[in-house]
C-alpha positions as CSV (number, residue, x, y, z in Angstrom):
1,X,9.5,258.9,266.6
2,X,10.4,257.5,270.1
3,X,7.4,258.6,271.8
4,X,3.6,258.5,271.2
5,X,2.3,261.4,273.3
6,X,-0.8,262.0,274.3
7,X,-3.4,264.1,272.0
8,X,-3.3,267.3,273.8
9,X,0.1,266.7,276.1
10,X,1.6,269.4,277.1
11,X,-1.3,271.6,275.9
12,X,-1.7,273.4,279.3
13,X,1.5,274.9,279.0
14,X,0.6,278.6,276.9
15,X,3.5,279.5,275.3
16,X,2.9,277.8,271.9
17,X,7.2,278.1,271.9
18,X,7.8,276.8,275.1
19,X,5.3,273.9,274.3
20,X,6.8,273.0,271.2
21,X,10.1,272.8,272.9
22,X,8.6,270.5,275.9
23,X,7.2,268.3,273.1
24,X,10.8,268.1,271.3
25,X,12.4,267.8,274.5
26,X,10.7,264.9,275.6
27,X,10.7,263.1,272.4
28,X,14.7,263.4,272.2
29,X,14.4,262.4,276.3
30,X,12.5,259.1,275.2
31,X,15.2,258.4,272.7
32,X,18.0,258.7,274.5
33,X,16.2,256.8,277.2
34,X,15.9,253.8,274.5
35,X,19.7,253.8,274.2
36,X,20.2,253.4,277.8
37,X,17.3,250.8,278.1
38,X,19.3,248.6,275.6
39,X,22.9,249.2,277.6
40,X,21.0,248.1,280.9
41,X,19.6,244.9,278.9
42,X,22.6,243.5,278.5
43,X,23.6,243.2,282.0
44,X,27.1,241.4,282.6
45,X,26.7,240.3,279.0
46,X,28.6,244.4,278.6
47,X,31.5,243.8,281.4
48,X,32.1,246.3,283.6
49,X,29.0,248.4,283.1
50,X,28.2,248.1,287.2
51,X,32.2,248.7,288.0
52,X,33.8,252.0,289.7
53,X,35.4,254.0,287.6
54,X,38.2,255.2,289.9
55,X,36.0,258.9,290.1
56,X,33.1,260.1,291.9
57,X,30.6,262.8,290.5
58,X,29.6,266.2,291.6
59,X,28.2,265.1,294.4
60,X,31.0,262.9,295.7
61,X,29.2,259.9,294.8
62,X,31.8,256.8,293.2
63,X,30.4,256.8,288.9
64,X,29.7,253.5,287.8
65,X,30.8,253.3,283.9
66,X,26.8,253.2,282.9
67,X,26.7,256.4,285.0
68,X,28.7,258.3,282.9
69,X,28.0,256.5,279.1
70,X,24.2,257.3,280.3
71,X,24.9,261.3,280.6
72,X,26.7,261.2,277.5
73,X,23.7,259.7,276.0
74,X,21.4,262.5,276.9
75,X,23.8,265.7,276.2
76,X,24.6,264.6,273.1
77,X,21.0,263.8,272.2
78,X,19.9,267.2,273.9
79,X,22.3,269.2,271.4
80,X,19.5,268.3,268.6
81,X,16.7,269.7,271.0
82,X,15.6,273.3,271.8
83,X,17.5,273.5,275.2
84,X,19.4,276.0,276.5
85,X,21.3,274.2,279.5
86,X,21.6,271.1,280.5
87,X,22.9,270.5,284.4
88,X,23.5,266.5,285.6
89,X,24.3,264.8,288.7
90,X,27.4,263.7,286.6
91,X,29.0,266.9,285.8
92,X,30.2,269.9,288.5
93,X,28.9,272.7,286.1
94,X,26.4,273.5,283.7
95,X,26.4,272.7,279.8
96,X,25.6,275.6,277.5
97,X,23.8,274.4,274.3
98,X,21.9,276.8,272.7
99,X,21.4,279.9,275.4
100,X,18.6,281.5,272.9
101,X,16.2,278.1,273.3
102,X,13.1,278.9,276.1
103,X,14.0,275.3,278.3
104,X,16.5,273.5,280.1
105,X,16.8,270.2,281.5
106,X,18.2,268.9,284.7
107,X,19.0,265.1,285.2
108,X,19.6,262.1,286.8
109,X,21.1,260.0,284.4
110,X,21.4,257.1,285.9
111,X,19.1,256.8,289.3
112,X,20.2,253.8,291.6
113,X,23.4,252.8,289.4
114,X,24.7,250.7,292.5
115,X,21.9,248.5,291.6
116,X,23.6,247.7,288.1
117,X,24.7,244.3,288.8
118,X,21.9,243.3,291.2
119,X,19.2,243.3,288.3
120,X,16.7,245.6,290.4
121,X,15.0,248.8,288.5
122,X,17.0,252.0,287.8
123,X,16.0,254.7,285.9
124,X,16.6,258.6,284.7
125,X,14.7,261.1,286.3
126,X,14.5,264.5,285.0
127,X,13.0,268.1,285.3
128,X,12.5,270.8,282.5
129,X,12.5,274.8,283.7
130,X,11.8,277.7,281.2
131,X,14.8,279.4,280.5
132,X,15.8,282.9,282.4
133,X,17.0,286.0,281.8
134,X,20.7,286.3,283.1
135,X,23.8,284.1,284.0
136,X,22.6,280.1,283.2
137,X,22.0,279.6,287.1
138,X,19.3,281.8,287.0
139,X,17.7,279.3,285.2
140,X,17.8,276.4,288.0
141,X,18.3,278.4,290.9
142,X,14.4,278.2,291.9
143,X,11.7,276.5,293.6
144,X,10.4,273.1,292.4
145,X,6.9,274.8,291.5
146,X,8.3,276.4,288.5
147,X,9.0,273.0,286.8
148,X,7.2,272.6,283.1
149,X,7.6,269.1,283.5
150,X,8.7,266.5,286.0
151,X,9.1,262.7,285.2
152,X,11.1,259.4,285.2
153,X,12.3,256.8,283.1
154,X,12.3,253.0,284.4
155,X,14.3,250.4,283.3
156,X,13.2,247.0,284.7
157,X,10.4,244.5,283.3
158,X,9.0,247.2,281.6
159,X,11.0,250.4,280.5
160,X,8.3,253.2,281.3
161,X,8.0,256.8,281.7
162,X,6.2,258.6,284.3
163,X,5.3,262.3,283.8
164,X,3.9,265.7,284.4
165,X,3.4,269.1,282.5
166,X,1.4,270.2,285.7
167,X,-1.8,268.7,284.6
168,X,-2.2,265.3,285.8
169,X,0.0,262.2,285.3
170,X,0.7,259.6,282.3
171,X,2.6,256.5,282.4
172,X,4.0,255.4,279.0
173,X,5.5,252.2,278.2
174,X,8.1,250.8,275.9
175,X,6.4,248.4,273.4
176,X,8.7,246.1,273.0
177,X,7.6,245.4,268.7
178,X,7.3,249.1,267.9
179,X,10.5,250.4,270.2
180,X,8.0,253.7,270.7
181,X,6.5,254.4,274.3
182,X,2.9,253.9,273.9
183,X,0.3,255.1,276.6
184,X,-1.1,253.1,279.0
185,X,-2.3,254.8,281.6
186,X,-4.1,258.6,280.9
187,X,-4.9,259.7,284.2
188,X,-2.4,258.2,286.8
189,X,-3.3,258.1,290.6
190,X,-1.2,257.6,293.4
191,X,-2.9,255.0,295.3
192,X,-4.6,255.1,298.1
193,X,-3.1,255.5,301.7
194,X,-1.5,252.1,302.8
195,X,0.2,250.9,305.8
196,X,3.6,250.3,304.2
197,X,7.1,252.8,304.4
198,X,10.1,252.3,302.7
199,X,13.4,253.8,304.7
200,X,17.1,252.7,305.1
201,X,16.7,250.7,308.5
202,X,20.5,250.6,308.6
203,X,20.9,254.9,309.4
204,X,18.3,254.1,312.5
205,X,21.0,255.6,314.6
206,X,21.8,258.4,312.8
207,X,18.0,259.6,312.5
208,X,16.7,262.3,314.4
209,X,14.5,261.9,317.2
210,X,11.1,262.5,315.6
211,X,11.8,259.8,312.8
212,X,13.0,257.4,315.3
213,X,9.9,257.6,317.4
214,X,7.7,257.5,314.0
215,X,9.8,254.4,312.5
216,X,9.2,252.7,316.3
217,X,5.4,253.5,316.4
218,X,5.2,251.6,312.9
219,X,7.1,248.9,313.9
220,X,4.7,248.8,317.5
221,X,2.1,248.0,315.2
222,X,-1.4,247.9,315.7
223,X,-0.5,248.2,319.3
224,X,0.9,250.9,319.3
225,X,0.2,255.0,318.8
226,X,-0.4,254.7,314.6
227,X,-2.7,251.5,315.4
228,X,-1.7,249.5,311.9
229,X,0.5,246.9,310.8
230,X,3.2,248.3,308.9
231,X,5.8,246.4,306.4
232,X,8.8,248.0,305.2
233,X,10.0,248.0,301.5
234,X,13.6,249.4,300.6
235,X,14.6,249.2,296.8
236,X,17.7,251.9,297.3
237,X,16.6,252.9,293.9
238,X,14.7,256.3,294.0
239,X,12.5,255.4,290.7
240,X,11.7,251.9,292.0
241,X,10.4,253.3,295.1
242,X,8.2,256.0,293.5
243,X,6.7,253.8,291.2
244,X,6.1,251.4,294.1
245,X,4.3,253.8,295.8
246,X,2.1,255.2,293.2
247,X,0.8,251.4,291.8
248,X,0.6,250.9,295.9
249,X,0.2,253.6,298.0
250,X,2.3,254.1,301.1
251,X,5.9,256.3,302.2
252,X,9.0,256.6,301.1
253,X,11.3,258.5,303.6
254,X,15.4,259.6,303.0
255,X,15.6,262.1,305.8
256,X,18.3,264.6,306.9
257,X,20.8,262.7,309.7
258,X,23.6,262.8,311.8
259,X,26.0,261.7,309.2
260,X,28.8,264.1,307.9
261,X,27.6,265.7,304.8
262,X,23.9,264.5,305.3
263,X,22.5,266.8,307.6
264,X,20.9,268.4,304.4
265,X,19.7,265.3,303.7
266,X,20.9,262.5,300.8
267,X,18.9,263.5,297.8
268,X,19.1,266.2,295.7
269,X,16.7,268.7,295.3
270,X,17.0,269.9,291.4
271,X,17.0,266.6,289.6
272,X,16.0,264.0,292.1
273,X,13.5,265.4,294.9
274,X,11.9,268.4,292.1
275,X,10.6,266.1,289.6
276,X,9.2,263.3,291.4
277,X,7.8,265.8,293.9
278,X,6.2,267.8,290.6
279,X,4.7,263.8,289.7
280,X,4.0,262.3,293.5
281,X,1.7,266.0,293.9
282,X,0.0,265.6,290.1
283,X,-1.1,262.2,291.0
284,X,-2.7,263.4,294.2
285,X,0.0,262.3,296.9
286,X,2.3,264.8,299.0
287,X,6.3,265.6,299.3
288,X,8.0,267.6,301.9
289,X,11.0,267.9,303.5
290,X,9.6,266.4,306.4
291,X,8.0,269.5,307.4
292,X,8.2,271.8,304.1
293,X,6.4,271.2,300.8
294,X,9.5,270.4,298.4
295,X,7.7,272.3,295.7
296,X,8.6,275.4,297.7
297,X,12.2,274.8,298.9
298,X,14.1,277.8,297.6
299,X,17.3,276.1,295.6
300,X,21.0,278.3,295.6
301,X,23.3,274.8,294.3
302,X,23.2,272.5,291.5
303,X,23.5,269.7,293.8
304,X,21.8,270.8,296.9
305,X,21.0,267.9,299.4
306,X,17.4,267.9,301.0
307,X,15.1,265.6,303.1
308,X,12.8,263.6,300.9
309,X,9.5,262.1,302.5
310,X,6.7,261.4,300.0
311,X,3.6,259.4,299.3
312,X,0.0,259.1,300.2
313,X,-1.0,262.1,301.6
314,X,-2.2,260.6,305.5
315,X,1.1,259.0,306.0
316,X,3.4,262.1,304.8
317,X,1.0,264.3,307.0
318,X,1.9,262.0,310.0
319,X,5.4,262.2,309.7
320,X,5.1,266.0,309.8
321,X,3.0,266.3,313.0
322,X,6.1,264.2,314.4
């Protein structure tokens, strides 16, 4: 067993099936999330885990050779769990693995792979969705709301995972004697509101007007319109920054631009923007588009882009009156 969960995790879904399946899920999740632990432990120590592989993913993106061993990782692992389909960030299409089980998965595998060789925190984020009726789209072609579960693996000074069934959220951590994930926090809350944003200063001039004038009102301090001192964090690894931000309260904004291909937005809304919506919202925070509750974006493409702002409530409401 890879995973101490919770008494009662996963107990507010009804379907004793679907809950069963969530519970095996998981498990198998936390194991394969071992395996990919150990590969980012060894660092340079495995050459050329950080390099290019010559190809780029589905969503154009260059694969790092931990990118793709970490996707391999979790299908294979998932063909031993009671999933239907499994969509990544690594593959074009969908994986059919056993179309009568009542779940998929969708993942990240590798969150923040250019950070590889840097030694900063990366992680695998994921989202689970009751299987549909119908062609295997049907079954992620939906709003974020729908999620069973939403969560995150971190691998950094502690490997963790941060998740949801809908019903608060708990932070597990990798004991490093036992190898399982033990709890260690019950009840997770996103801390409270704090004057502090993390953005990519270097697409300034690509932003749209209203998060130009918001970015410049921070930085006007407490002269300015917002009245506070703000610092600026940037990790460039979507899992860092969450988990930043709910052990310190504060913003994280990737917002649509003027850039060729980003006037979606950067991060996708299935397996990147979904699930750490589903966990920012369960541990009392907010996530939009900017304007729209992410939760409620309607979803048509595996890899659909979408503006990501998130965090403490207050600040995320500011940045939608701009």
């Amino acid at each position: 067993m890879s995973i101490k969960l919770s008494t009662g995790f996963a107990d507010n879904i009804s379907n004793k099936e679907t809950r069963n399946a969530v519970i095996k899920t998981v498990q198998v999740l936390a194991e394969a999330a071992k395996k990919i632990a150990y590969l980012c432990a060894h660092g340079p120590l495995l050459e050329g885990l950080g390099a290019n592989t010559g190809a780029n993913n589905a969503d154009g993106d260059d694969q790092k050779a931990l990118d793709i061993q970490s996707d391999e990782i979790i299908i294979a692992l998932l063909k031993n769990a009671p999933v239907a389909y499994y969509a990544s960030e690594e593959e074009e299409g969908i994986n059919t693995l056993d179309p009568s089980a009542p779940i998929c998965v969708a993942s990240d595998p590798l969150d923040g792979s250019s950070n590889i060789d840097t030694n900063v925190s990366i992680g695998t984020i994921f989202s689970i969705l009751p299987t549909m009726p119908g062609a295997a789209e049907n079954s992620f072609f939906r709003p974020g709301k729908e999620q069973l579960v939403g969560g995150f693996f971190v691998y950094g000074p502690q490997t963790s995972l941060i998740i949801t069934t809908g019903n608060g959220v708990e932070l597990y951590v990798l004991e490093p004697k036992s190898k399982q994930f033990v709890l260690a926090i019950g009840d997770l809350q996103l801390a409270t509101a704090k004057a502090e944003y993390a953005i990519n200063a270097a697409n300034a001039r690509h932003w749209q007007p209203p998060i130009q004038n918001f970015i410049n009102d921070c930085l006007a301090g407490v002269d300015g319109p917002l009245a506070e001192n703000y610092n600026m964090r940037w990790v460039g690894s979507l899992v860092a920054d969450a988990s930043r931000i709910l052990s310190r309260g504060g913003l994280f904004l990737y917002p649509a631009d003027a850039r060729t291909g980003y006037e979606k937005g950067r991060l996708r809304q299935l397996y990147e923007a979904n699930p750490v919506s589903f966990v920012i919202e369960q541990a009392g925070g907010s996530a939009t588009d900017g304007k729209t509750r992410i939760m409620e974006l309607p979803l048509s493409d595996l890899h659909q882009r979408v503006g990501f702002v998130f965090g403490s409530k207050k600040q995320v409401e500011i940045v939608s009156h701009y």
